[in-house]
Every structure is written in structure tokens, then in C-alpha cells.
C-alpha positions in Angstrom: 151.3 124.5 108.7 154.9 125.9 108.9 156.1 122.0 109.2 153.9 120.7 106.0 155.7 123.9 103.6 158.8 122.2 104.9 158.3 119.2 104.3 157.1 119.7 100.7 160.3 122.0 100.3 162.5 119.5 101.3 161.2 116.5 99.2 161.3 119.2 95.9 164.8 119.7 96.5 165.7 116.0 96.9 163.9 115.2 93.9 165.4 118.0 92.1 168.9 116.7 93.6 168.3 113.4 92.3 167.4 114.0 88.8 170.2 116.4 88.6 172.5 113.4 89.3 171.2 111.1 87.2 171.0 113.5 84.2 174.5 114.2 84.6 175.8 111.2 85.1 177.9 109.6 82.6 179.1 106.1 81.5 181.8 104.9 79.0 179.9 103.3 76.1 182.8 101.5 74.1 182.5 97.6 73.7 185.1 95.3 74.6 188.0 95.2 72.1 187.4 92.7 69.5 183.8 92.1 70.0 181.6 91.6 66.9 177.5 92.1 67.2 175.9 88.6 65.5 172.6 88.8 65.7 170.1 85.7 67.0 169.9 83.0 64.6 166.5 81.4 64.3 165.7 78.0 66.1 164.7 75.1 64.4 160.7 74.9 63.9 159.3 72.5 66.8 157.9 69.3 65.3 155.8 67.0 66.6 154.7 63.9 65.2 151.3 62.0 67.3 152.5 58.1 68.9 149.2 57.5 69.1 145.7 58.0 70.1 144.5 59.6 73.1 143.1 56.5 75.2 140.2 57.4 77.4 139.2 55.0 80.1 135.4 54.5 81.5 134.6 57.1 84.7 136.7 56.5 87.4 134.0 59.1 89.5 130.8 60.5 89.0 130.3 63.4 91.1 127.5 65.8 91.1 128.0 68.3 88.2 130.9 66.4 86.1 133.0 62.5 85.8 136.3 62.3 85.7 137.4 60.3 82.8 141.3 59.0 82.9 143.2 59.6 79.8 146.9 58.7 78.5 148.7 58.9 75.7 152.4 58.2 74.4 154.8 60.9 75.3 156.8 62.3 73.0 159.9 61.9 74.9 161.7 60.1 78.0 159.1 61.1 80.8 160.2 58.5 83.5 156.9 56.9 83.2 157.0 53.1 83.6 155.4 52.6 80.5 156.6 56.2 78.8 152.8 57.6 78.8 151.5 60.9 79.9 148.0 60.5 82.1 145.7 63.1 83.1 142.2 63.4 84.2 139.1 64.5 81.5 136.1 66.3 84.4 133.5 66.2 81.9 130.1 67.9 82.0 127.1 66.0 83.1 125.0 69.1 82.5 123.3 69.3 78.4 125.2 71.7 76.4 128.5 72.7 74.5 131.0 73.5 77.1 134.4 75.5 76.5 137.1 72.1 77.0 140.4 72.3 79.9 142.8 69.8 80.4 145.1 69.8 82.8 148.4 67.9 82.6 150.7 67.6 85.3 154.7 67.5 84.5 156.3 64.6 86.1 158.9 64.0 83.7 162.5 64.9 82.7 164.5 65.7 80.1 167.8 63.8 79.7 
């Protein structure tokens, strides 16, 4: 019982020891000599203009609840793609229904 007191005495005064070190502890506040603040300057609005329709090929599989439908589409920049196209797979439903829409597109390409 003695011990647990201790203990619980001990860690109170470290705590106590620490925030006394931090609140007292000072740091010089002044900018380098000469420095201006400027503050962010807006980036241009992102456009993007469409080089084409989305072209969807017939089911490469049918599997039991969904087919996976290939589809490309022109990228908008150098992507290293032979033919500069961005392809990804459609899995669509094969149950009746509206169902919420994901596509997934992996990044292959670079930016030069």
C-alpha cells in the first residue's frame, strides 16, 4: 500500500517538474534580419479539357455477381502508355437495381 502512495507521489512531482519547465521556458522570437512575411499567392485554377470519349470494350469476364468491362480513355498528359491512354477495369452489377458507381484507376505514369 506504502509502495502504490509512492509511486503516485513520485509521478505528481515529475509531472509537476515537467510542466514547470516547460512553462518557464523561453525562446527568442525575433525573425531573421531582413525577412519580409508575403503571404501565399493563389495557384492557377486546374483545367481540364476531355480528349475524348470513355471507350468501353465488350466483357472480358463474367463472374458470378458482376463483369468486368475494360475501359480507356486519352490521358491528359505524357503517361508512358504506348498509345498515351489510361485503361482500367468497369466490375459491373449483374444483379437488377441502381448501384452506387467505383472506379478504380491505377497510376502507371509520369510526369516529365
Amino acid at each position: 500500500m506504502m509502495r502504490r502512495h509512492a509511486f503516485r507521489a513520485s509521478c505528481a512531482l515529475a509531472l509537476c517538474c515537467l510542466n514547470a519547465c516547460v512553462a518557464h521556458y523561453t525562446r527568442d522570437q525575433r525573425t531573421a534580419d531582413g525577412y519580409v512575411y508575403t503571404p501565399p499567392v493563389a495557384n492557377d485554377d486546374w483545367e481540364y479539357t476531355t480528349n475524348g470519349p470513355v471507350e468501353l470494350a465488350p466483357p472480358a469476364r463474367t463472374l458470378r455477381h458482376h463483369e468486368a468491362i475494360p475501359l480507356s480513355f486519352a490521358s491528359s498528359g505524357a503517361n508512358g502508355h504506348a498509345q498515351n491512354r489510361v485503361e482500367g477495369l468497369y466490375l459491373r452489377s449483374r444483379l437488377p437495381g441502381a448501384k452506387k458507381l467505383l472506379i478504380v484507376l491505377p497510376i502507371w505514369g509520369s510526369n516529365r
